[in-house]
C-alpha positions in Angstrom: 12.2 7.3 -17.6 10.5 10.5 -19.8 7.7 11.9 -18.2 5.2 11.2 -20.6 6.3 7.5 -19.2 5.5 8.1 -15.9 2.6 9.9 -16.5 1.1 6.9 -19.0 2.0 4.4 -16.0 0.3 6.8 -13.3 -2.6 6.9 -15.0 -3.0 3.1 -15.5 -2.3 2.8 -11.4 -5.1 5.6 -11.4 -7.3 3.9 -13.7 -6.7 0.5 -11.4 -7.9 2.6 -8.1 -4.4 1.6 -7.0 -3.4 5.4 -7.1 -5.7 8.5 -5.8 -5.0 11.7 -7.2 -5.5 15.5 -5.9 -5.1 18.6 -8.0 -3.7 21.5 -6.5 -3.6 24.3 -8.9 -1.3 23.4 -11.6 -0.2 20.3 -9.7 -1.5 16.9 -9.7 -0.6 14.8 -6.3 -0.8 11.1 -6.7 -1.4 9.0 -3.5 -1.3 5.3 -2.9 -4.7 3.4 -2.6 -4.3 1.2 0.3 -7.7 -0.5 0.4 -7.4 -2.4 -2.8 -3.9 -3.5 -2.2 -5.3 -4.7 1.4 -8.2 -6.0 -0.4 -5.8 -8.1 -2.5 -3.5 -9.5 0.4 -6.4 -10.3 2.1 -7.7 -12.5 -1.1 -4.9 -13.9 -2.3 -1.5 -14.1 0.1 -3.3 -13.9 3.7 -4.5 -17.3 3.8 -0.7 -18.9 2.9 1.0 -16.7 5.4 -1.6 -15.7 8.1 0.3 -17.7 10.4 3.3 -16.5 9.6 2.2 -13.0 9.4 0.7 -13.1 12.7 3.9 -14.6 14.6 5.7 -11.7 13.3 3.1 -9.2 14.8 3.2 -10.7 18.1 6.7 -10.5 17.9 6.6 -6.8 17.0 4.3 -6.2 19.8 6.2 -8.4 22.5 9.2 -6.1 21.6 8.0 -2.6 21.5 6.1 -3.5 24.4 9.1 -4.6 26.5 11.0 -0.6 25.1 7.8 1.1 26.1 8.3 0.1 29.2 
């Protein structure tokens, strides 16, 4: 990709609040914008896999908890 590319597709992610951007000097830092992404999965894909999400977070939980120990 050029950079003119990238910059054009940054600044439609900034545009969208999906990216947040912080100027330092001659630099421009782009950051991803978790709250509307969140936002979104909450919306849209949470209520088809809350189920499924949640098994796997108990899982995750059962397992670090049992190499904690």
């Amino acid at each position: 990709m050029t950079r003119q590319a990238v910059t054009k597709h940054l600044n439609i992610l900034e545009e969208a609040n999906l990216v947040v951007t912080q100027k330092e000097g001659r630099n421009k830092l782009h950051y991803l914008n978790p709250v509307p992404i969140h936002d979104l999965a909450e919306r849209w894909i949470s209520k088809f896999e809350r189920s499924r999400l949640e098994a796997l977070s108990d899982l995750k939980k059962q397992l670090e908890g049992e190499s904690n120990d």
